[in-house]
C-alpha positions as CSV (number, residue, x, y, z in Angstrom):
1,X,0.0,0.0,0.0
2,X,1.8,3.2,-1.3
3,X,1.5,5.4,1.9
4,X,0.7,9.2,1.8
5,X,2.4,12.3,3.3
6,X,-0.4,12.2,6.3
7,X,0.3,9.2,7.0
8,X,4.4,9.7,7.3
9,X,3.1,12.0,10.1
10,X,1.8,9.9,12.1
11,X,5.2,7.9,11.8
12,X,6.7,10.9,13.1
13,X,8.6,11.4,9.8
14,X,10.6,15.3,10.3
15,X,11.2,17.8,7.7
16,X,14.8,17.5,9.3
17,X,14.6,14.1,7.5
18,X,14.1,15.1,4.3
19,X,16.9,14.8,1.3
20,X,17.2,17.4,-1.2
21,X,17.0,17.6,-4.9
22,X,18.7,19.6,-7.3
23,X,17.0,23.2,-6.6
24,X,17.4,25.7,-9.0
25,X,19.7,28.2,-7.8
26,X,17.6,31.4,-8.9
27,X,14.0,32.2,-8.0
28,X,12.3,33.5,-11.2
29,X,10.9,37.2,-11.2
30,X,7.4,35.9,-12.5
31,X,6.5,33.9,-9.6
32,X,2.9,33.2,-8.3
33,X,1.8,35.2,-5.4
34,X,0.5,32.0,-4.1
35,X,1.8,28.7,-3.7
36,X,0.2,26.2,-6.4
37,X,2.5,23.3,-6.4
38,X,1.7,23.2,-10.1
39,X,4.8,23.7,-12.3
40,X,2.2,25.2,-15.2
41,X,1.8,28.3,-13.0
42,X,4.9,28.3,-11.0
43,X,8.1,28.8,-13.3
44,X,10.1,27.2,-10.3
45,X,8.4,24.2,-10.0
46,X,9.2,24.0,-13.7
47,X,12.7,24.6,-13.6
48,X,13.1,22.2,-10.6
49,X,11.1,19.5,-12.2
50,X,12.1,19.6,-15.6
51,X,16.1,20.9,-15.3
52,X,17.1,16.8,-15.4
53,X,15.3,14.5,-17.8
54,X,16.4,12.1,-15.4
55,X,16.8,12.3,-11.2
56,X,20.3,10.7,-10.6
57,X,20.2,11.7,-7.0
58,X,17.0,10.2,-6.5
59,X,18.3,7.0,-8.2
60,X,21.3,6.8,-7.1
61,X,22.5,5.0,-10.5
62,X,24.7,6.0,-13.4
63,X,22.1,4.5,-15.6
64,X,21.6,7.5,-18.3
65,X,19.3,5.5,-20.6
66,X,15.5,5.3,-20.9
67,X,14.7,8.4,-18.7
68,X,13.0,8.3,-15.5
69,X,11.6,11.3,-14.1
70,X,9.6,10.9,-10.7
71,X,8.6,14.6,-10.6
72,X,7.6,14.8,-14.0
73,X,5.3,11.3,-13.9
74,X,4.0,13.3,-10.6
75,X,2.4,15.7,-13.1
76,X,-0.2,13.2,-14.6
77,X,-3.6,12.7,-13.1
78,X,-4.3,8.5,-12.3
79,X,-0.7,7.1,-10.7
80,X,0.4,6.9,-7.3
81,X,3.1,9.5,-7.8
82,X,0.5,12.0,-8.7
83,X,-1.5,10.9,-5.4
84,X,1.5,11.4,-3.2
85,X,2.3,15.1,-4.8
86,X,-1.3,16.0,-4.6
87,X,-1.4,15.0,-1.1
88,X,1.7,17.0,-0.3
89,X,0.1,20.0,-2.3
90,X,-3.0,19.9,0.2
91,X,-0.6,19.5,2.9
92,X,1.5,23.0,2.4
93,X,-1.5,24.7,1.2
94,X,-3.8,23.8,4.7
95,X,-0.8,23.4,6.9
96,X,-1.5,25.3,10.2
97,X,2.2,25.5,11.0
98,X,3.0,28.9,11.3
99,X,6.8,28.2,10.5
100,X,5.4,26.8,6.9
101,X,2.8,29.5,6.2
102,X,5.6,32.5,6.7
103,X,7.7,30.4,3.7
104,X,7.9,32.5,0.9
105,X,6.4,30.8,-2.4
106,X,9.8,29.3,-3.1
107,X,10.4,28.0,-0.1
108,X,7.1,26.3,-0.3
109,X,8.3,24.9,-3.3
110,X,11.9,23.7,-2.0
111,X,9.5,22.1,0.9
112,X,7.4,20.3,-1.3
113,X,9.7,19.0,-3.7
114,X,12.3,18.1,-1.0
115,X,9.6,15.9,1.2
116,X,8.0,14.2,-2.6
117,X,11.5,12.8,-2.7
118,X,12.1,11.6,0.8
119,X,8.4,9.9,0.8
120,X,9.2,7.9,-2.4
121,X,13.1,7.5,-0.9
122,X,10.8,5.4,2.1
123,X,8.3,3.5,0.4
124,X,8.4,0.2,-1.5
125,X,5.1,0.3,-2.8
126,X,6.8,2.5,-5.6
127,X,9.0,1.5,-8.4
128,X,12.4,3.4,-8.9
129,X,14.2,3.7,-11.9
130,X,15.6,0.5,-11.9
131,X,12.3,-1.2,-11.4
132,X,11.4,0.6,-14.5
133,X,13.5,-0.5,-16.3
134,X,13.2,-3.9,-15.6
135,X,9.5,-3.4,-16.2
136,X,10.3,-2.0,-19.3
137,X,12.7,-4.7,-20.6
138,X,10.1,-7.3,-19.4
139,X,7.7,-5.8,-21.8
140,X,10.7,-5.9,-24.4
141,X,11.0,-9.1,-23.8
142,X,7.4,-10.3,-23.9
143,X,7.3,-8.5,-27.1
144,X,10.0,-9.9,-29.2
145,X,9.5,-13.4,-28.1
146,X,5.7,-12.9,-28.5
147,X,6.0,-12.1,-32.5
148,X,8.8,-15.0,-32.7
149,X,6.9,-17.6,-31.2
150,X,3.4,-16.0,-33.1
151,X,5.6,-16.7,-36.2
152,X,6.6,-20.4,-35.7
153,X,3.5,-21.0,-35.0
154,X,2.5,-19.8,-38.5
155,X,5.1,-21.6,-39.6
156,X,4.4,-24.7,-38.5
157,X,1.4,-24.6,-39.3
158,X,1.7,-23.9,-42.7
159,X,4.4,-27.1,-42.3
160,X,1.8,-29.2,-41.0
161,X,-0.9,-28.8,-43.9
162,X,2.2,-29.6,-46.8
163,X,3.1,-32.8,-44.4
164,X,-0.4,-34.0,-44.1
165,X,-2.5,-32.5,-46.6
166,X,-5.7,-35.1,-46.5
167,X,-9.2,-33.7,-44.8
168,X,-8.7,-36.5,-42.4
169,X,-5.6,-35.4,-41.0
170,X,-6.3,-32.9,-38.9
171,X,-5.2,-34.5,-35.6
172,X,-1.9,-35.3,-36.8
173,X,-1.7,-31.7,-38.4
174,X,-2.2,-30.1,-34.9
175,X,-0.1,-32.7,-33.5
176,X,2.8,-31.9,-35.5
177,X,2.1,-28.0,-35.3
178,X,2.3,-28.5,-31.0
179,X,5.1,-30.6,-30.8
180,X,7.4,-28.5,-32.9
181,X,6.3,-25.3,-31.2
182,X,7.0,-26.9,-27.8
183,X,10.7,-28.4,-29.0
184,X,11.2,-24.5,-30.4
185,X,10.3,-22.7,-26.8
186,X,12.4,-25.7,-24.9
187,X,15.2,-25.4,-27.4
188,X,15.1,-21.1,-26.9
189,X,14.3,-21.5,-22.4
190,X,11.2,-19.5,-22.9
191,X,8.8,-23.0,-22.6
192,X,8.1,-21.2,-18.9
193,X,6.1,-18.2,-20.6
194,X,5.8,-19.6,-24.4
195,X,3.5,-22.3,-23.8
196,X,1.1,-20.1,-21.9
197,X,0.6,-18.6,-25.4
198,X,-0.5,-21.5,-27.3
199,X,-4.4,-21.0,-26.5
200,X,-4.2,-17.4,-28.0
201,X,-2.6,-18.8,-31.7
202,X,-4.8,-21.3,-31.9
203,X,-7.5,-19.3,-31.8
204,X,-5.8,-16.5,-33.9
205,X,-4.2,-19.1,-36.4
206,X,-6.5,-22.3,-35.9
207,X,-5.3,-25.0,-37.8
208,X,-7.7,-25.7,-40.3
């Protein structure tokens, strides 16, 4: 269960306690007069959010390809790293702390951006960039074996109809279709996740 920042409070988790991300070093002349915590009103935000395609710090990683940004994926509506920033937007906006109300806008800012990363930094419940990318070279994975396997089964079963042609041979047609599919996906150590995909080419490429 991916926690929210009102719930970190109740774990007694401190500003103190937060790590800090790469702030821009100068506050732009056009800021809001009030804090937004969105970076299509607040040219700070911005420049925080989208300095670095990628977050290094946050990663810790020397990984530079396939970009990960989790303040940037924070800015669409329907994911958990949306749900956290929004909560942490309410949180600065309603706050009855006086020592967070007499921040100036940027501060805000610094505030919200700084506790975003130390809430994602303590949570397991959300990927970082190395989850992503295994996520994503799963789905790489599943892909390219997906259309191989899709075309040896097309294959074979254009094999099987030349090997027994007859109307009565269906059995043995599918027979022979199945078992050199299987010795493929045992031969390439994908049987694990290849066989699981025979039900869909059947139906997509039935035999006769």
């Amino acid at each position: 269960m991916v926690k929210k920042f009102e719930e970190f409070i109740n774990e007694r988790f401190l500003y103190e306690e937060v790590e800090q991300p790469d702030f821009p070093e100068v506050v732009p002349s056009d800021m809001p007069e009030e804090f937004t915590g969105d970076p299509k009103t607040d040219p700070y935000l911005a420049a925080a959010i989208y300095k670095h395609k990628e977050d290094k710090s946050f990663i810790n990683t020397n990984i530079s390809s396939n970009s990960f940004n989790p303040y940037e994926k924070a800015q669409v509506e329907g994911n958990k790293y949306n749900e956290v920033w929004q909560s942490l937007v309410k949180w600065v906006k309603k706050s009855e702390d006086n020592n967070i109300q007499g921040l100036t806008v940027a501060e805000k800012d610094r505030l919200l951006l700084s506790t975003f990363k130390s809430i994602l930094k303590r949570q397991k419940g959300l990927y970082d960039y190395k989850s992503y990318l295994r996520e994503l070279q799963r789905n790489q994975w599943k892909t390219y074996n997906h259309n191989r396997c899709k075309e040896k089964w097309i294959k074979y079963t254009e094999l099987a109809h030349k090997v027994y042609p007859g109307k009565n041979n269906e059995f043995k047609r599918s027979q022979f279709r199945r078992e050199r599919y299987e010795n493929f996906i045992r031969q390439e150590g994908i049987e694990k996740y290849a066989k699981s995909w025979i039900p869909e080419f059947s139906r997509s490429h039935p035999m006769d």
